[in-house]
Structure formats: structure tokens, C-alpha cells
SEDO-752793 format. One line per field, with one value per atom (N, C-alpha, C, CB): residue number from 1; atom name; x, y, z. Coordinates in steps of 0.1 Angstrom, whole numbers, plus 5000, padded with zeros to 4 digits. Glycine has a CB too. Example, Ala and Ser with C-alpha at 12.3 -4.5 7.8 and 13.67 -1.06 7.14 Angstrom:
BEGIN
num = (1; 1; 1; 1; 2; 2; 2; 2)
atomo = (N; CA; C; CB; N; CA; C; CB)
X = (5132; 5123; 5132; 5113; 5128; 5137; 5129; 5141)
Y = (4943; 4955; 4967; 4955; 4978; 4989; 5000; 4994)
Z = (5078; 5078; 5078; 5090; 5071; 5071; 5079; 5057)
//
This chain:
BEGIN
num = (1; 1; 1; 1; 2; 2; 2; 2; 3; 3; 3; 3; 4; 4; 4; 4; 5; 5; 5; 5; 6; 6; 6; 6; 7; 7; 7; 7; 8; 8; 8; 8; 9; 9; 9; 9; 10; 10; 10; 10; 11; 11; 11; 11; 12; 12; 12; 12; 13; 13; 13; 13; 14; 14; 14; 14; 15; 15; 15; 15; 16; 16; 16; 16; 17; 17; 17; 17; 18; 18; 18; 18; 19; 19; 19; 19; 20; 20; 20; 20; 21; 21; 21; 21; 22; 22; 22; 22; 23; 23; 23; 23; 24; 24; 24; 24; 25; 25; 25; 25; 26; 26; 26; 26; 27; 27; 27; 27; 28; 28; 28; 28; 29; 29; 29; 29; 30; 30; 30; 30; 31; 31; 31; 31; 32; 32; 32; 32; 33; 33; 33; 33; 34; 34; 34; 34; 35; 35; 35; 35; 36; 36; 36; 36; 37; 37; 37; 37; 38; 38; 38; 38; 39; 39; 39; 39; 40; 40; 40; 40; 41; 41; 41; 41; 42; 42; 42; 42; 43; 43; 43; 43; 44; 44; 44; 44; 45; 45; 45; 45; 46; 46; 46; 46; 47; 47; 47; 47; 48; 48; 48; 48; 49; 49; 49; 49; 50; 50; 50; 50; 51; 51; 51; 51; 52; 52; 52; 52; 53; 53; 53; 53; 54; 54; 54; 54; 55; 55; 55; 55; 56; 56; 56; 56; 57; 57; 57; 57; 58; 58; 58; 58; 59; 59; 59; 59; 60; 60; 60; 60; 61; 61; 61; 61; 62; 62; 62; 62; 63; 63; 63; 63; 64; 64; 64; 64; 65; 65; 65; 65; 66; 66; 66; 66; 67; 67; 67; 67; 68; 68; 68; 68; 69; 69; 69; 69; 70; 70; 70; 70; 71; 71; 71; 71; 72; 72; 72; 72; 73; 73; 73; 73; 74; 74; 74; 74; 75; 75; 75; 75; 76; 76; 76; 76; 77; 77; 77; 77; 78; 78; 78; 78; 79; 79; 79; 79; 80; 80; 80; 80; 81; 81; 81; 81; 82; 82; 82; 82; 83; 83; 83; 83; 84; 84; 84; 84; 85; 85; 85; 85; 86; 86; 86; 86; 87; 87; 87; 87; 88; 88; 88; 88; 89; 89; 89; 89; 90; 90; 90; 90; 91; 91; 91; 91; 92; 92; 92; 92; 93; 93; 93; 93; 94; 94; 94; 94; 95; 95; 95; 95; 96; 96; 96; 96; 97; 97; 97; 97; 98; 98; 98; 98; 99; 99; 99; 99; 100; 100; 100; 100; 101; 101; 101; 101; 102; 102; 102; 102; 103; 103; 103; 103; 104; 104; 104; 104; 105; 105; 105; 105; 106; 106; 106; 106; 107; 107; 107; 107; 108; 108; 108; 108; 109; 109; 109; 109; 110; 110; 110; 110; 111; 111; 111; 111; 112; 112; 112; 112; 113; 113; 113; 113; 114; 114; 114; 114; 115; 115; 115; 115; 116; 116; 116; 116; 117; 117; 117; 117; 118; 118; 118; 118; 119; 119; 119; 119; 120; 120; 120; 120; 121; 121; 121; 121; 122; 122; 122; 122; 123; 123; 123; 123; 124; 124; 124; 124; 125; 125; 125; 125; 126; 126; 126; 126; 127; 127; 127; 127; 128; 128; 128; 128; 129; 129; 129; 129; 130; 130; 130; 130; 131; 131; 131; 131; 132; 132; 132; 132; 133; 133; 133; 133; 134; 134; 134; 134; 135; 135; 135; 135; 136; 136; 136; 136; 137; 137; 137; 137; 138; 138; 138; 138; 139; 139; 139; 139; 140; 140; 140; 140; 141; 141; 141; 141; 142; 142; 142; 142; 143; 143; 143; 143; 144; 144; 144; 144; 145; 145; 145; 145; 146; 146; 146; 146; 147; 147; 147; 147; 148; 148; 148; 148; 149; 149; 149; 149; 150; 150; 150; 150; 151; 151; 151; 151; 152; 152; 152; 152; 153; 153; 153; 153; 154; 154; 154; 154; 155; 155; 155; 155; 156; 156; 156; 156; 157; 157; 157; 157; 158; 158; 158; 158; 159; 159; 159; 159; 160; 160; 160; 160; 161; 161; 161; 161; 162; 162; 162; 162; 163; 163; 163; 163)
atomo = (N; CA; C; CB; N; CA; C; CB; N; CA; C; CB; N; CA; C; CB; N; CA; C; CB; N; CA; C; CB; N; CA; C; CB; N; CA; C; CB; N; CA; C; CB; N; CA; C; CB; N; CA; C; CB; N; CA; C; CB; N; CA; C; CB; N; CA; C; CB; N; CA; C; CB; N; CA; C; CB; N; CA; C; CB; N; CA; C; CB; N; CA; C; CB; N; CA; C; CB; N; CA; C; CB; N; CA; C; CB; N; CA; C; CB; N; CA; C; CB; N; CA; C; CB; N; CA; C; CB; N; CA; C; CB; N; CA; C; CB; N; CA; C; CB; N; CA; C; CB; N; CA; C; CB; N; CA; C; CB; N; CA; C; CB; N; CA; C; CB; N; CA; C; CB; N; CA; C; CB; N; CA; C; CB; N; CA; C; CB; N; CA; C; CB; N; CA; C; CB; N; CA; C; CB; N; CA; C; CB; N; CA; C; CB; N; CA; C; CB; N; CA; C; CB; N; CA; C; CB; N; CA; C; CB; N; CA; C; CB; N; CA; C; CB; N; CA; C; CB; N; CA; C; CB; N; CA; C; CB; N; CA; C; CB; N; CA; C; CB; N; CA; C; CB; N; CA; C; CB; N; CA; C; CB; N; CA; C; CB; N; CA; C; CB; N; CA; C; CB; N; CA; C; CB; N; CA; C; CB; N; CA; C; CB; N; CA; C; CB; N; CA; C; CB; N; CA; C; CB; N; CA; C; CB; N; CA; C; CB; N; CA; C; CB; N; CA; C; CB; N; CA; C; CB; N; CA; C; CB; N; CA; C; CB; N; CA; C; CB; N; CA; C; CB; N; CA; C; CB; N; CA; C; CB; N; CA; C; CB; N; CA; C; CB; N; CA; C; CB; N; CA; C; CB; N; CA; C; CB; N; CA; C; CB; N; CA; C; CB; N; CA; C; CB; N; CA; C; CB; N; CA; C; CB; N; CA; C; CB; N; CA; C; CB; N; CA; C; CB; N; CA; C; CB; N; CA; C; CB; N; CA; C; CB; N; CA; C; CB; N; CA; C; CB; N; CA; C; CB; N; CA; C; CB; N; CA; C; CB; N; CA; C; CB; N; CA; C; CB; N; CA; C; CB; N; CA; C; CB; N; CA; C; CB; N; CA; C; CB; N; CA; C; CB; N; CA; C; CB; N; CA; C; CB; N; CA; C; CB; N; CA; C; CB; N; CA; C; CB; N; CA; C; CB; N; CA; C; CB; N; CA; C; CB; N; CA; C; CB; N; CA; C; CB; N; CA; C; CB; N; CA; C; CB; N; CA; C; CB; N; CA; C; CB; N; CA; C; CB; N; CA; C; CB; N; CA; C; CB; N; CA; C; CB; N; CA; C; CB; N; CA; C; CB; N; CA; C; CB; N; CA; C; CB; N; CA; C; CB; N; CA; C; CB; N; CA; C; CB; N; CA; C; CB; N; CA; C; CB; N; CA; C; CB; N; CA; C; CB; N; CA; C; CB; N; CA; C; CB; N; CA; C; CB; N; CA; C; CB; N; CA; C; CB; N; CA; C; CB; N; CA; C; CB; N; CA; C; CB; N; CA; C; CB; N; CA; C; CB; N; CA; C; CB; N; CA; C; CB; N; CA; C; CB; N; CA; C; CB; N; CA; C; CB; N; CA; C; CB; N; CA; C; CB; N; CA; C; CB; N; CA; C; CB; N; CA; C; CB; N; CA; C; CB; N; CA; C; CB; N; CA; C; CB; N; CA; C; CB; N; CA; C; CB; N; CA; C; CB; N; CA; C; CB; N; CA; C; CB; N; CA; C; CB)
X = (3174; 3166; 3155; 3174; 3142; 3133; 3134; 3124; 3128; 3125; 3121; 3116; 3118; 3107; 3118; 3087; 3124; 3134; 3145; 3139; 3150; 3158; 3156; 3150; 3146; 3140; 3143; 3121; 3134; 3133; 3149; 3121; 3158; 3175; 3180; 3183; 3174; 3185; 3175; 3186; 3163; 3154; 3161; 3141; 3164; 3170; 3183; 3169; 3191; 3207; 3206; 3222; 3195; 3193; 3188; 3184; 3180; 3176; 3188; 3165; 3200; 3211; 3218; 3220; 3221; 3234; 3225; 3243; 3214; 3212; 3211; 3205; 3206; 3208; 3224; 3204; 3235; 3246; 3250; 3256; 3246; 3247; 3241; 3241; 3230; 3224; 3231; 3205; 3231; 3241; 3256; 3243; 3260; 3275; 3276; 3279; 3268; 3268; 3259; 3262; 3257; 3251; 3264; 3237; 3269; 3282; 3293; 3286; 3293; 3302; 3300; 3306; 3287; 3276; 3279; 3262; 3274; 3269; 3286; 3249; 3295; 3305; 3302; 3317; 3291; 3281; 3280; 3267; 3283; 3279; 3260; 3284; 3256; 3245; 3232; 3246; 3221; 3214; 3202; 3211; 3210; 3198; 3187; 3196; 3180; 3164; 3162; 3155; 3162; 3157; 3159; 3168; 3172; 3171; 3158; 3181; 3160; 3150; 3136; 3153; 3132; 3114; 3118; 3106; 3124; 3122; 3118; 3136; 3127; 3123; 3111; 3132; 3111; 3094; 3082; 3088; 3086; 3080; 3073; 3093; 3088; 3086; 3080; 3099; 3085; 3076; 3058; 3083; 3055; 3041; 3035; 3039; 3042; 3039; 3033; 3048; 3037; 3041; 3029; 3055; 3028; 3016; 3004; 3019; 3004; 2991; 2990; 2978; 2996; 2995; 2997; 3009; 2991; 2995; 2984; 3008; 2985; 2972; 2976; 2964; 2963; 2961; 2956; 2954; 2961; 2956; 2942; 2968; 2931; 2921; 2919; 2911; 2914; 2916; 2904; 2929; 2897; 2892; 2894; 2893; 2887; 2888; 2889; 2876; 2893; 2886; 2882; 2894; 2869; 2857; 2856; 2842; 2857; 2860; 2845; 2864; 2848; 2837; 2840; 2833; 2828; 2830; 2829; 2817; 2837; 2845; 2833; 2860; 2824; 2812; 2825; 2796; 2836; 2844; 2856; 2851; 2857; 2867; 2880; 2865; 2871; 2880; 2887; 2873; 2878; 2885; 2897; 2875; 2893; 2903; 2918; 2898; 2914; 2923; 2932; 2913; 2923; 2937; 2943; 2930; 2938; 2944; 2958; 2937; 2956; 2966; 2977; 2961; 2972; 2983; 2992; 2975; 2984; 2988; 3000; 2976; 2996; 3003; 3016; 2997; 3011; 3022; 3037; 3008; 3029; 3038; 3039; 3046; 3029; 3031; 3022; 3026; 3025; 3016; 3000; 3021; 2999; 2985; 2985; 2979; 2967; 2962; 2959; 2953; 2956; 2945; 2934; 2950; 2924; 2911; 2904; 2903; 2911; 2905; 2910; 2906; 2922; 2929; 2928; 2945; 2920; 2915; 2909; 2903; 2912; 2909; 2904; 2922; 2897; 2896; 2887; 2893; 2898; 2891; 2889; 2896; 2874; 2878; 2877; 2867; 2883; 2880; 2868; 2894; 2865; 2851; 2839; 2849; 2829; 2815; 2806; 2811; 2804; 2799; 2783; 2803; 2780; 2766; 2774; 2757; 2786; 2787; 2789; 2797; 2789; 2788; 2801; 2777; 2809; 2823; 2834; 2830; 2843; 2850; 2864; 2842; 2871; 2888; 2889; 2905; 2893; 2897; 2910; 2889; 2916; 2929; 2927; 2940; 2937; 2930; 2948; 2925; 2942; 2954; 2947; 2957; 2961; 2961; 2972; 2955; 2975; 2986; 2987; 2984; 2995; 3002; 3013; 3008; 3012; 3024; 3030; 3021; 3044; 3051; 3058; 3060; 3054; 3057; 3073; 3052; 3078; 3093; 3099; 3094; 3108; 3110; 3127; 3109; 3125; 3132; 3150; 3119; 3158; 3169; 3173; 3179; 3176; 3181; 3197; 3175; 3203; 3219; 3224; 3224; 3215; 3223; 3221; 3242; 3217; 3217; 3201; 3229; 3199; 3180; 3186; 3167; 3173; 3173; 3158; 3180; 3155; 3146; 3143; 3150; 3135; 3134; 3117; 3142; 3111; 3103; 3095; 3105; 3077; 3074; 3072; 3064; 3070; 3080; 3059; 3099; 3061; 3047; 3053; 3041; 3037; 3037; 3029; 3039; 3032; 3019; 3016; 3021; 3004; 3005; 2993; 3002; 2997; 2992; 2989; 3000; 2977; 2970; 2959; 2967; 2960; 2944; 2936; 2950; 2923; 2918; 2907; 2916; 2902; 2884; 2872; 2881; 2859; 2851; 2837; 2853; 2828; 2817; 2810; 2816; 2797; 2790; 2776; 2791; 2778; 2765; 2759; 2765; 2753; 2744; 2754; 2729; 2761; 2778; 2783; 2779; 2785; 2793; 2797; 2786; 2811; 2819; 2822; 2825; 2821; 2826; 2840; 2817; 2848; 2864; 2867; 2873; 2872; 2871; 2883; 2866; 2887; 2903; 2910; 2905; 2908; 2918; 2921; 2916; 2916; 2926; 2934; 2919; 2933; 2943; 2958; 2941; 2964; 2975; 2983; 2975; 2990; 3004; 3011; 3018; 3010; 3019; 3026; 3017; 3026; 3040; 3037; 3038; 3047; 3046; 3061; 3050; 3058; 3066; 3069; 3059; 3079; 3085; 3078; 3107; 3070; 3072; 3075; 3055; 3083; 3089; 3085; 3098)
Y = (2144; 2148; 2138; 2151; 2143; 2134; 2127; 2139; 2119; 2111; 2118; 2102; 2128; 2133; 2145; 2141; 2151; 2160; 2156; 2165; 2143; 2131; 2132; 2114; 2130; 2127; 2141; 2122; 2151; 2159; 2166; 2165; 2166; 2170; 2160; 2162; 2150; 2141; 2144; 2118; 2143; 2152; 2163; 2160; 2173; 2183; 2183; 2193; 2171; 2175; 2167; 2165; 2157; 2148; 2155; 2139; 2166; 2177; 2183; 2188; 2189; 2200; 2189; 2210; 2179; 2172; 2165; 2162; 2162; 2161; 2170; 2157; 2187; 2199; 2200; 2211; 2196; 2205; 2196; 2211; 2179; 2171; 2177; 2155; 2183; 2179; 2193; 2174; 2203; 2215; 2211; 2224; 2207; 2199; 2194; 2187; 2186; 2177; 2185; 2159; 2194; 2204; 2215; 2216; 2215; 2219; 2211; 2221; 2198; 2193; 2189; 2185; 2187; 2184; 2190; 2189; 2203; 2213; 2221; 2226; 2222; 2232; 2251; 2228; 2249; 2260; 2268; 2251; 2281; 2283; 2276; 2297; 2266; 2264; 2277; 2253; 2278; 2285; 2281; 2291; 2282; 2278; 2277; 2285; 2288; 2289; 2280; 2303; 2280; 2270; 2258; 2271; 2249; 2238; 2232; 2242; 2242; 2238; 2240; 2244; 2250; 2249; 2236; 2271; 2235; 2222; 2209; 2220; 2207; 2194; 2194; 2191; 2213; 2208; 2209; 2225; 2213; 2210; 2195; 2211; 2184; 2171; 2167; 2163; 2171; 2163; 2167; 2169; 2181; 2183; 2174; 2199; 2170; 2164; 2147; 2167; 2144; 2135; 2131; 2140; 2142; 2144; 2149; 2150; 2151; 2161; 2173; 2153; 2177; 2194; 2204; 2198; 2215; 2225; 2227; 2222; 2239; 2235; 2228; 2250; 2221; 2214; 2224; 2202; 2224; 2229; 2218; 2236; 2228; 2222; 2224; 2227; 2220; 2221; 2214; 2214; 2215; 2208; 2192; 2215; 2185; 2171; 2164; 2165; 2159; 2155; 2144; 2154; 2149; 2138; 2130; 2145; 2113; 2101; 2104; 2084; 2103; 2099; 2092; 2109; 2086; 2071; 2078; 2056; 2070; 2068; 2059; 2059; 2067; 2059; 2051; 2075; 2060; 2054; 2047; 2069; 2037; 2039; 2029; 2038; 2018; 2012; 2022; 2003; 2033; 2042; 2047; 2053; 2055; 2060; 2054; 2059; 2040; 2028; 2028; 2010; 2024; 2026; 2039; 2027; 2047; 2063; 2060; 2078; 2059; 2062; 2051; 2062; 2041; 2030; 2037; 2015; 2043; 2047; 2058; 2052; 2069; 2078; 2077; 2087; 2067; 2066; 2050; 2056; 2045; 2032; 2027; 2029; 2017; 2009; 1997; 2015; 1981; 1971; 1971; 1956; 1974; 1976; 1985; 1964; 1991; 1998; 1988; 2007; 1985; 1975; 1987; 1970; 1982; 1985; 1991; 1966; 1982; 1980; 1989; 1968; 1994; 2008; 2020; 2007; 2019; 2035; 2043; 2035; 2052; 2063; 2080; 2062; 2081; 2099; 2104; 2104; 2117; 2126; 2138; 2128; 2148; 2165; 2171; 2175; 2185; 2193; 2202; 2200; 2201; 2211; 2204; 2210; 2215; 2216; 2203; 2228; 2188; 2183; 2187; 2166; 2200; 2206; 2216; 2216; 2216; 2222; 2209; 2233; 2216; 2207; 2203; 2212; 2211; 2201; 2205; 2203; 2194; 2196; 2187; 2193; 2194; 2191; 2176; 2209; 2169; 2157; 2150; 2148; 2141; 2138; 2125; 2146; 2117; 2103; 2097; 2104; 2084; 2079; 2063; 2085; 2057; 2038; 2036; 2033; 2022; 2014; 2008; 2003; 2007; 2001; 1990; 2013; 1983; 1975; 1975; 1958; 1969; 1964; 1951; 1972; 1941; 1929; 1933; 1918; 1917; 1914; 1911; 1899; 1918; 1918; 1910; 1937; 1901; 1888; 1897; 1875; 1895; 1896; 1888; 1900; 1892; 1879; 1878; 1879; 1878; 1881; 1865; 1891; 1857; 1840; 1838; 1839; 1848; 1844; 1847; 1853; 1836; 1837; 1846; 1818; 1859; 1872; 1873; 1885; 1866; 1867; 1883; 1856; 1892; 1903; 1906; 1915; 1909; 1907; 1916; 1906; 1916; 1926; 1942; 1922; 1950; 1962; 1968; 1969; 1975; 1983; 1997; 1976; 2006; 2022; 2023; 2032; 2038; 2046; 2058; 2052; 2060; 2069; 2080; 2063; 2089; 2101; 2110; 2106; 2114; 2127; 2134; 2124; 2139; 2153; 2151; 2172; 2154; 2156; 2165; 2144; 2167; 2173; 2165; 2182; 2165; 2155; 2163; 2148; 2158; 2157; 2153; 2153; 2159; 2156; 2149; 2165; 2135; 2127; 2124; 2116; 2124; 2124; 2117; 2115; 2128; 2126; 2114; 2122; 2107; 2101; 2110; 2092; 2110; 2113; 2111; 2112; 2117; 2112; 2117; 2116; 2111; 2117; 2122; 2105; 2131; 2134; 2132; 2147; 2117; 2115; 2122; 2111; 2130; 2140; 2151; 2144; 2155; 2164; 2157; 2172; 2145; 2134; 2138; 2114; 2145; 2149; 2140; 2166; 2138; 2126; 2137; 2114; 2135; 2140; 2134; 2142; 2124; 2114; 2100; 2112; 2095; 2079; 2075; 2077; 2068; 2066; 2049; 2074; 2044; 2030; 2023; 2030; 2017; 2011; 1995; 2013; 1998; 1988; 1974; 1993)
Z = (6781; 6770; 6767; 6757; 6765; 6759; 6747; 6757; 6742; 6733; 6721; 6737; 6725; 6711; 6707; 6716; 6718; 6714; 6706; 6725; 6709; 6707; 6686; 6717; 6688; 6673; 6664; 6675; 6669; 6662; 6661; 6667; 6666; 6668; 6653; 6689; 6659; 6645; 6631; 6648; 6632; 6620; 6612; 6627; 6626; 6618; 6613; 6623; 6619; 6615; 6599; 6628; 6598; 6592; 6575; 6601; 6575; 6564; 6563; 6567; 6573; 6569; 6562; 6581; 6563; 6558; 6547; 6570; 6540; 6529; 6518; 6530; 6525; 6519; 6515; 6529; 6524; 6518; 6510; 6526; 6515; 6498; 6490; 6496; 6485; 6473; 6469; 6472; 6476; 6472; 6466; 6485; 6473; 6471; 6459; 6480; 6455; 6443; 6433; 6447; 6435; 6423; 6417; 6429; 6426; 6424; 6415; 6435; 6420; 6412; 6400; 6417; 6398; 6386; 6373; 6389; 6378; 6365; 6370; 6368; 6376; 6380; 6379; 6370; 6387; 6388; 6404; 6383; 6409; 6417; 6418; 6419; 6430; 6430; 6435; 6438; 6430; 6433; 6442; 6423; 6456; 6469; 6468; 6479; 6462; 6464; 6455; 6463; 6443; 6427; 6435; 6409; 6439; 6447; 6458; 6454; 6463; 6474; 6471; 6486; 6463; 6456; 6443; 6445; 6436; 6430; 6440; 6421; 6451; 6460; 6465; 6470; 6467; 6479; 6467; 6495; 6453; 6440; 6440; 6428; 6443; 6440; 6453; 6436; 6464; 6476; 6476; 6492; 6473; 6471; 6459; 6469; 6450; 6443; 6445; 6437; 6452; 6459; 6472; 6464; 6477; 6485; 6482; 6492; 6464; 6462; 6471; 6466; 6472; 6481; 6471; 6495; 6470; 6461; 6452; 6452; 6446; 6434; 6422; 6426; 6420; 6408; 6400; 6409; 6384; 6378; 6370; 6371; 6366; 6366; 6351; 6375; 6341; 6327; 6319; 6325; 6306; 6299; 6295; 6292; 6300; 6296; 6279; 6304; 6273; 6261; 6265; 6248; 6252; 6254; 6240; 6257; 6246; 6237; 6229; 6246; 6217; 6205; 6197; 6198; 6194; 6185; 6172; 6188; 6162; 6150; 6141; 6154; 6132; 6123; 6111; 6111; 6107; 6091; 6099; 6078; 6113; 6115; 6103; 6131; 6098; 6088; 6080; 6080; 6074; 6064; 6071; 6058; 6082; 6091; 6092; 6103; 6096; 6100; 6084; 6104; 6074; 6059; 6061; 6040; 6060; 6058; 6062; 6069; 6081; 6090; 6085; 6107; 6079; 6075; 6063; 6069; 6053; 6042; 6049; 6032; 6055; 6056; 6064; 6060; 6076; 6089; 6079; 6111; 6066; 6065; 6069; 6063; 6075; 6084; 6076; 6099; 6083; 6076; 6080; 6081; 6090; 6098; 6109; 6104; 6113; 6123; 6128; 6122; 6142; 6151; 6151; 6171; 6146; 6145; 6166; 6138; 6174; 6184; 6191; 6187; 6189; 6196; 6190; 6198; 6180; 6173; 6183; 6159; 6186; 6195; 6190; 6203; 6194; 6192; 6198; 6178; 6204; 6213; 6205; 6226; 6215; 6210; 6223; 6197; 6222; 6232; 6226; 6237; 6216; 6209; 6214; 6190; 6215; 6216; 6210; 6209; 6210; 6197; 6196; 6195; 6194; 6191; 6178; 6209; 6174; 6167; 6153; 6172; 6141; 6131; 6120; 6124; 6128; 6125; 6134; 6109; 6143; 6152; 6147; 6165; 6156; 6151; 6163; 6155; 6160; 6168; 6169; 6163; 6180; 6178; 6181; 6185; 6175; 6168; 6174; 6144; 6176; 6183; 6180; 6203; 6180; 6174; 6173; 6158; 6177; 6180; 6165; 6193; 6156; 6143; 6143; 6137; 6134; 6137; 6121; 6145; 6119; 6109; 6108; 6108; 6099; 6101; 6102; 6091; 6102; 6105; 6090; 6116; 6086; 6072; 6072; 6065; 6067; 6064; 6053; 6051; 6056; 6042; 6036; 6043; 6025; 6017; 6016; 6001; 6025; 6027; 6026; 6044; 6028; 6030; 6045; 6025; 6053; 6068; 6070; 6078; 6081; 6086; 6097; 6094; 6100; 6107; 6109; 6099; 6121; 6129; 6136; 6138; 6132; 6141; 6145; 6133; 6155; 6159; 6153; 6170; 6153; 6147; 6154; 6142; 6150; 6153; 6152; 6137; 6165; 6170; 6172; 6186; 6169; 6171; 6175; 6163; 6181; 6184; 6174; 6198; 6168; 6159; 6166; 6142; 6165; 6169; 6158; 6178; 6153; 6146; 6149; 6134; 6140; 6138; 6125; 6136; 6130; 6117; 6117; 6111; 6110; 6109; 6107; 6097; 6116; 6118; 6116; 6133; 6114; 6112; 6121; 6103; 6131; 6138; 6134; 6144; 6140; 6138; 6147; 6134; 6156; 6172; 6178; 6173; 6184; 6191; 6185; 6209; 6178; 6166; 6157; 6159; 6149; 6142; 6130; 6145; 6118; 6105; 6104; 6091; 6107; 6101; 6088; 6102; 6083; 6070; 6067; 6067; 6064; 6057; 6054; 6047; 6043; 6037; 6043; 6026; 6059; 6069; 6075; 6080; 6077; 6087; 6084; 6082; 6097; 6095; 6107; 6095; 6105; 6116; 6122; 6104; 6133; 6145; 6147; 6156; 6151; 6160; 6153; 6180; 6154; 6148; 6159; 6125; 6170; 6181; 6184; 6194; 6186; 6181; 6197; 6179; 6200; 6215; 6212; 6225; 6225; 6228; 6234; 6234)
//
């Protein structure tokens, strides 16, 4: 036998006996008869993935616009999310709207932090200061593609702990 035949023989014994693992152990998993086909389009799911093969879906970008109030902005999100501070420097906001139109919905993103709050139990409790990510929406005002955020739509989506 050739070399190449050689290869391609152990290739294929080498796909059946990882198939009837990953069948096998779906079985023991979930105690589920396994369902072959879903198995195997999930993996060639992840390998196309993997390879960029397949369609990409193609979609609307949001487009970054700068923030004219962003200090005001920066209290709001403090006030609402409770937190000690915004960083000014990670205020973010995008829209997926037109900005030729004269008010557009925007989603506003900034990293927050909370200092390290001491107890008074008789014991020193060192805890580090404690960072977020705050995620909202709001309604904006168009200024020659600059933005006036209009505070009082600023609504909070997520307020998320990073680590």
C-alpha cells in the first residue's frame, strides 16, 4: 500500500472513532437517545467557523459619535448605575440611525468603578476597588455629527461586575 493510501485509511478510521466518541458520550451526558444529524452540523457549525467558510451574515455597523455633554452624561450614569465614578475616557456611544435626522436613539457604554468600602467590625478589610461595565440608551440630538444626549431618557441596561 502507498503512503498516501496509508494516511488517508487511518484519517478515516480516525473521524469514525471520534464520531462514535462524541455520540457515546452524548449519550452518557444528557441520557438521551443522541440525534446524529444535530451532532454533526453543530461540529461542521464549529469547524466552518473556524475556517471562515459559510456565510457571514452582513449587517449594519454602529457608528461612533462624539458626546458634546459628555460630563453631564458621565453624572447621570453615576447617579443611576450607584456607582462612585464614570471614567470620562471610556464613555462611548454609538447609533445605528441616520445622523441627518434630528434626533437619534444611541447606546452609550463606560467603564465605572466603586471605591473599597472599609467596615467598622474591629478588623482592617482590605477589598479592592470593584469596576463595571455600564451599558444604556438614550435620546440624542444632532449637532454636525456630534450629539447632545438628553439625560432624562438615559435608561440602564446592564451594570456588569468585571473582574
Amino acid at each position: 500500500m502507498s503512503r498516501i493510501l496509508k494516511f488517508f485509511l487511518f484519517l478515516l478510521l480516525f473521524i469514525i472513532f471520534f464520531e462514535v466518541g462524541v455520540i457515546s458520550s452524548y449519550t452518557l451526558v444528557t441520557s438521551q437517545p443522541p440525534d446524529v444529524e444535530k451532532l454533526i452540523n453543530t461540529q461542521l457549525d464549529i469547524l466552518s467557523s473556524y475556517l471562515k467558510i459559510g456565510k457571514e451574515i452582513v449587517g449594519p455597523k454602529p457608528e461612533i459619535v462624539n458626546i458634546t455633554n459628555n460630563v453631564e452624561v458621565a453624572e447621570t450614569l453615576q447617579k443611576k448605575a450607584q456607582v462612585d465614578g464614570v471614567e470620562l475616557e471610556t464613555l462611548n456611544a454609538t447609533t445605528f440611525e441616520d445622523l441627518e435626522n434630528e434626533r437619534v436613539n444611541v447606546n452609550i457604554t463606560a467603564m465605572a468603578y466603586r471605591e473599597n468600602v472599609t467596615e467598622s467590625t474591629g478588623q482592617i478589610i482590605i477589598k479592592p476597588t470593584a469596576r463595571f461595565m455600564i451599558t444604556a440608551t438614550a435620546v440624542a440630538t444632532v449637532e454636525d455629527h456630534e450629539i447632545k444626549v438628553d439625560v432624562g431618557t438615559i435608561k440602564i441596561l446592564s451594570i456588569i461586575r468585571v473582574y
